[in-house]
N, C-alpha and C positions, 0 to 999 in steps of 0.2 A: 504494500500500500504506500503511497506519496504520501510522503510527511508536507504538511503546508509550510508556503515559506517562511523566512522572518519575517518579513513586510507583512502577511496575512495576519502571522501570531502575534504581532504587535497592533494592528488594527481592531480584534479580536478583544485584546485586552483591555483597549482603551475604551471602548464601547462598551464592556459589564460595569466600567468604573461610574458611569451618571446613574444606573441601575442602584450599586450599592451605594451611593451617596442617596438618592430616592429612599429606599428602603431604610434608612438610617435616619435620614428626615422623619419620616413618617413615625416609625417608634420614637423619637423626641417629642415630637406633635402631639402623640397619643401622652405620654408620659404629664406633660405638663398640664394636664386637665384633667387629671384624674387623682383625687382626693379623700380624704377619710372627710366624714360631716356626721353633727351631731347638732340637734336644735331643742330647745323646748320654749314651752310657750304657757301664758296664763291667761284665758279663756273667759271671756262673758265682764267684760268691763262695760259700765254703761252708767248713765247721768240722769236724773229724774231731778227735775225743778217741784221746790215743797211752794207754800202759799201760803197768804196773808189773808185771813177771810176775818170779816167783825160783823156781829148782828147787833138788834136789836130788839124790844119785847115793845115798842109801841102800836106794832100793826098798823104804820104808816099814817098814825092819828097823832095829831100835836100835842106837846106837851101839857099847854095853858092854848085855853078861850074863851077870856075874861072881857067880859063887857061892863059899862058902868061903874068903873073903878076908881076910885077918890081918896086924897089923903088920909093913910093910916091902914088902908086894906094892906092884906097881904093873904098869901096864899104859899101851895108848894105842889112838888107832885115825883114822884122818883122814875126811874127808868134804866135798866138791868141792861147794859152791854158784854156779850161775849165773844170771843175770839177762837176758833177752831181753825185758825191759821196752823201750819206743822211746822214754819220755821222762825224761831228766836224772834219779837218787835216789841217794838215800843209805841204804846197807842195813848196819843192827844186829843183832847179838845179844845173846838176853836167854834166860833160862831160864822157866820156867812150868810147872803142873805137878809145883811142888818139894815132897817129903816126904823125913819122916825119920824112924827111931824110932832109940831109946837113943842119940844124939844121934853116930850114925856120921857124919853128914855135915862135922860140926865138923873130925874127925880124916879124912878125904879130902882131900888137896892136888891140887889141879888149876893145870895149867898149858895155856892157849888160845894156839896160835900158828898165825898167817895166813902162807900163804906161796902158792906153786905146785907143781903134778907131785902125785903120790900119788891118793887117792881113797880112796872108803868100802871099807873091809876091809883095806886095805895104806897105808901112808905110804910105801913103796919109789919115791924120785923126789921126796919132798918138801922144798921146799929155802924156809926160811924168806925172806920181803920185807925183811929187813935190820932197819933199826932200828924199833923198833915194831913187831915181829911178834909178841910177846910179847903180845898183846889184857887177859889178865888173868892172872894168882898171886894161887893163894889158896886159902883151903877150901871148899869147893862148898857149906858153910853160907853162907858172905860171897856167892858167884856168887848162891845162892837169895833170898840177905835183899837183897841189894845191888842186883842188876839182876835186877827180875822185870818190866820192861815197855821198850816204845819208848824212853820219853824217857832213861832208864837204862840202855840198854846200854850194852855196850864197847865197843863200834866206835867211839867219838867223839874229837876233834879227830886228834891227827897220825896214829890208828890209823884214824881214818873212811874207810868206802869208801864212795865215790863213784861212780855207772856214770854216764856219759854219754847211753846209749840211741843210740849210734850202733855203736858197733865190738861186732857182735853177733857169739856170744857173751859177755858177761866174767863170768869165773869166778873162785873165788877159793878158795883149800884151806885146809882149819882142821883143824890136826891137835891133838889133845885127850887130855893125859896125864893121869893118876893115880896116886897113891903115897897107903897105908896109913902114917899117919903111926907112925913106930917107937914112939913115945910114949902108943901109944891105949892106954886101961886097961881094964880085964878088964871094969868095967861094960859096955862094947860089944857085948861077946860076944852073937851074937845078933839084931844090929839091922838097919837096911837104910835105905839112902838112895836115889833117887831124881829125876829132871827130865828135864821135855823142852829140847831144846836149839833155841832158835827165832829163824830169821833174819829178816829183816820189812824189805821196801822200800818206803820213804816218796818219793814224787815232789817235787822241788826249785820 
């Protein structure tokens, strides 16, 4: 048999050599993407927003609707606010809604006190929180001019109520007097005052 020649066995040779560079390639290619893994993971994360909810026990009927009122009358009437909010607040009262004519509100003394027991239409049961139950005294002009919003109302530092949003219900009774002050003078004769009385829970 003819042995090939050098010229053939060297062409021969040269041409397997891109083959094993190929084939060498390829196993490094493979080599560099192939890795040990290990993962783990913690499962069912999720966000639920709580709320701020307040009632009240008036059934949407006002406080006081006094008519014919004269120096020295006076009256009262209580009304049980609850909060079944779930997250931590702090709940005020402010008035809003305040008018007046021939300046009767000036001459109205009102006195706001927080306590427990009674409800809207009877204060029978009502038994003031001790110190600071007194909320405000004053003339329902000062309540209308003085606190007509949030940041304003009564209910602040040692009077502030505070719910939790755990111990559901919590309730809180405002029992709310009036007195014609003896001193209103005859220009009154005639006038009318008015306000909504409004509690408002802000989230801590």
């Amino acid at each position: 048999m003819k042995r090939p020649s050098l010229r053939v066995a060297r062409a021969a040779k040269w041409t397997a050599l891109p083959v094993a560079v190929l084939a060498s390639g390829l196993i490094i290619s493979i080599g560099s993407y192939s890795a040990f893994k290990s993962t783990t993971t913690n499962p069912g994360s999720a966000w639920n927003a709580g709320s701020v909810v307040l009632a009240d026990d008036d059934s949407d009927s006002a406080l006081f609707a006094v008519n014919a009122i004269a120096p020295g009358y006076t009256g009262s009437n209580c009304i049980t606010v609850s909060s079944t909010g779930t997250v931590p607040a702090e709940i005020r009262l402010y008035a809003t809604n305040g008018t007046t004519t021939k300046a009767l509100s000036t001459y109205l003394n009102v006195v706001v006190t927080q306590g427990d027991g009674g409800g809207f239409g009877s204060c029978t049961g009502f038994t003031p929180l001790g110190s600071g139950s007194a909320v405000f005294t004053g003339t329902l002009a000062t309540f209308i001019s003085g606190h007509g919003d949030y940041a304003h109302g009564v209910l602040l530092g040692a009077n502030a109520w505070q719910v939790t949003g755990t111990n559901l219900p919590e309730t809180r009774t405002y029992k709310i007097q009036w007195t014609v002050d003896a001193a209103t003078p005859d220009s009154v004769q005639g006038g009318a005052a008015g306000l909504d009385f409004t509690w408002e829970s802000l989230s801590l």
